[in-house]
C-alpha positions, 0 to 999 in steps of 0.5 A: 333350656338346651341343658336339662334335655336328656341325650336321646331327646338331642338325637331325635327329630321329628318325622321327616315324612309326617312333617312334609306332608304337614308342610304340604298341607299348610302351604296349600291352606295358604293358597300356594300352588303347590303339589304334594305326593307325601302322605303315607296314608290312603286318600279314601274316606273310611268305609261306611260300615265301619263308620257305622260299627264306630257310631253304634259302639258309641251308642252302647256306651263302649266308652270306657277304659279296656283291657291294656292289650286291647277287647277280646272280641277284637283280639279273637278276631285277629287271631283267627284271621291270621290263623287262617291266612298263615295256616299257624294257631293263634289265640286272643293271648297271642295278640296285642291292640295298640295305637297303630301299627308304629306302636306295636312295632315299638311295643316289639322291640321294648319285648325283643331288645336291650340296651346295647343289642344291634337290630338288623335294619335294611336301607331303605328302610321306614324313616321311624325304625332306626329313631324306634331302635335308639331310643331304647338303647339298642343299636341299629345296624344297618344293611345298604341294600342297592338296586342290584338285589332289588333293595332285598335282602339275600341270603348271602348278604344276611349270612354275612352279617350273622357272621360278624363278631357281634350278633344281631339281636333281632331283623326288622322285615317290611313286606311290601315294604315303605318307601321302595314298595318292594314285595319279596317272593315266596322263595325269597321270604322262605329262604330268609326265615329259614336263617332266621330259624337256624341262627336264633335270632328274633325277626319283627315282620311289618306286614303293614300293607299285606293287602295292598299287593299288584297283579304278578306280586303275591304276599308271604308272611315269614311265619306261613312259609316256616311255621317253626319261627313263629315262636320267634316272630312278631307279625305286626299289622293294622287297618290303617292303609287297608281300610284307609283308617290312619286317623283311628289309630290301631294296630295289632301284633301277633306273638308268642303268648309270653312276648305279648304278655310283656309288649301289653306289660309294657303299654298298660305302664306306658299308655294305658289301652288303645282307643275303644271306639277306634277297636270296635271299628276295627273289628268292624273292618276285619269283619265287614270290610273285605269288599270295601278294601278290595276296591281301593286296591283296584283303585291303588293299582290304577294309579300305580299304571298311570303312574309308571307309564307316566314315569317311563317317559322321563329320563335320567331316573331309574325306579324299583316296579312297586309291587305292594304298597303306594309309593314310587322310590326313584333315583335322580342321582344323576340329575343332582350335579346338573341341578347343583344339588349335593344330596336327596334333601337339596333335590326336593328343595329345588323341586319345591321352590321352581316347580311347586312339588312336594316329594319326601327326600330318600335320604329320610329313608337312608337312600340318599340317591332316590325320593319317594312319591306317594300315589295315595292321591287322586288322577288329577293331583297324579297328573299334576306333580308328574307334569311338574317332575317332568318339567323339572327332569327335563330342564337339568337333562338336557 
């Protein structure tokens, strides 16, 4: 059946991410001993309030068809939550409701692209950007970060890739950032969108885990510290991880009226609205769930302490402080030749087959040298796969 598929399904792949972690989960019904840190999503159960928001939509019959970008009182909410936060005006207009942030994302780069145009994606970079750029015909480019810089961008390395012949169309931005968990710092974001705004380049903020930031780290929106980008930027966000609500599938964009009049043009055709009880839900959560939120933060910090210091002890390994999100990306290039493993892939293989451990390779991040553990995961199953790490480590260090 090779022969009727079209050349963009030959060049895709599933998630690699969700397919670990689906992995994990099927060797574990199965009863085998194993560990797994893959999953990008927050452990919690949802918070009761937004539960109930959920049941009493049902009860009043919200079952119906919506507006293709979503119900006004959901849209009205997010406008003026935002307006808040970033100190720039929006309205219910300038907001889109998708199914999940992922979603507004591809809403974002159907409005912003053509086929041929480069999207500026910076490694490491979320595993789907790349897929998302190609399968409407636009080209990524993409920009190898190192642990040099942080994995951030600079304005140096972004000034020479807006002098190449051909312009990039667009910058993709992920702060606090998945897989790296790297959060930019004020000065860092200002002097970023300040390039932004004098090239004329358009900029996709993905600020998915904007409050999932650790002590000493603070999050910025491009568009609080330049409002004059705002014409030009697309904020992206959802409660998925800050409400721990992946399943329920919402995300949100914020844009200018005109983009998003064609991001919900596109979705009507494409998908139709997003799922009703799931937006009465969150609005229930941008309302009511700031108090629920804040304790899995805490929570999400603890571990990321426990996690550190139990990383610190291990050596040949060298990882970036996460500063927002739940992920440690560590580099164990230097065990590779020790373990006869030729790339990140190979690693999580090995570690899988003598230590029972589930991690996501780097090179799904385009970072071939690091793998990503996620600390969305109880004390128990923390101290478990680092015992695991650390046995491993030590067995190919010495």
């Amino acid at each position: 059946m090779a022969d009727v598929l079209s050349k963009r399904a030959r060049s895709l792949e599933p998630s690699l991410t969700l397919s670990l972690t689906a992995k994990a989960k099927d060797l574990k019904a199965k009863g085998e001993n194993v560990v797994g840190l893959t999953a990008g999503e927050p452990d919690f159960d949802t918070p009761d309030v937004i539960k109930e928001g959920a049941i009493e939509a049902i009860r009043r019959g919200e079952t119906k068809y919506t507006a293709a970008e979503g119900i006004l009182p959901l849209r009205k909410a997010v406008a003026e939550a935002y307006s808040e936060r970033l100190g720039v005006p929006y309205g219910p207009a300038d907001v889109v409701i998708s199914h999940g942030a992922k979603h507004s994302i591809y809403n974002a780069l159907f409005a912003l692209t053509d086929p041929g145009d480069e999207v500026l994606i910076l490694s490491p970079y979320w595993t789907s950007y790349p897929d998302m750029v190609k399968i409407l015909g636009a080209r990524p480019r993409i920009v190898e970060l190192t642990k040099k810089t942080e994995f951030k961008l600079t304005p140096e390395i972004f000034q020479k890739q807006l002098s190449r012949k051909k312009k990039p169309r667009l910058l993709m931005l992920n702060s606090p950032s998945n897989p790296a968990s790297i959060v930019y710092r004020r000065e860092e974001l200002e002097a970023i969108a300040r390039i932004v705004l004098e090239s004329g380049i358009s900029l996709i903020s993905d600020e998915i885990y904007e409050h999932l930031v650790f002590e000493g780290f603070e999050h910025h929106s491009p568009v609080s510290l330049v409002p004059q980008i705002r014409n030009r930027t697309v904020v992206v966000s959802g409660v998925s991880k800050s409400y721990s609500m992946t399943g329920w599938r919402v995300g949100y964009a914020l844009a200018d009226k005109d983009v998003a009049y064609r991001m919900a043009a596109f979705q009507a055709h494409a998908t139709g609205c997003p799922n009703s009880i799931s937006q009465w839900a969150a609005l229930e959560a941008i309302q009511k769930g700031a108090e629920a939120r804040e304790e899995m933060r805490v929570e999400f910090e603890k571990r990321k302490n426990l996690f550190g210091k139990r990383l610190e002890r291990i050596p040949s390994i060298w990882y970036p402080e996460p500063g927002g999100a739940f992920y440690y990306l560590v580099d164990v290039s230097k065990l590779y030749k020790k373990c006869n493993a030729k790339n990140s892939f190979d690693f999580c293989d090995k570690l899988l087959a003598e230590q029972g451990l589930v991690v996501i390779p780097g090179g799904a991040f385009g970072c071939d040298k690091m793998i990503r553990f996620s600390f969305a995961a109880s004390e128990n199953d923390i101290n478990r796969a680092l015992d695991r790490f650390e046995n491993f480590v030590k067995k190919y260090s010495s």
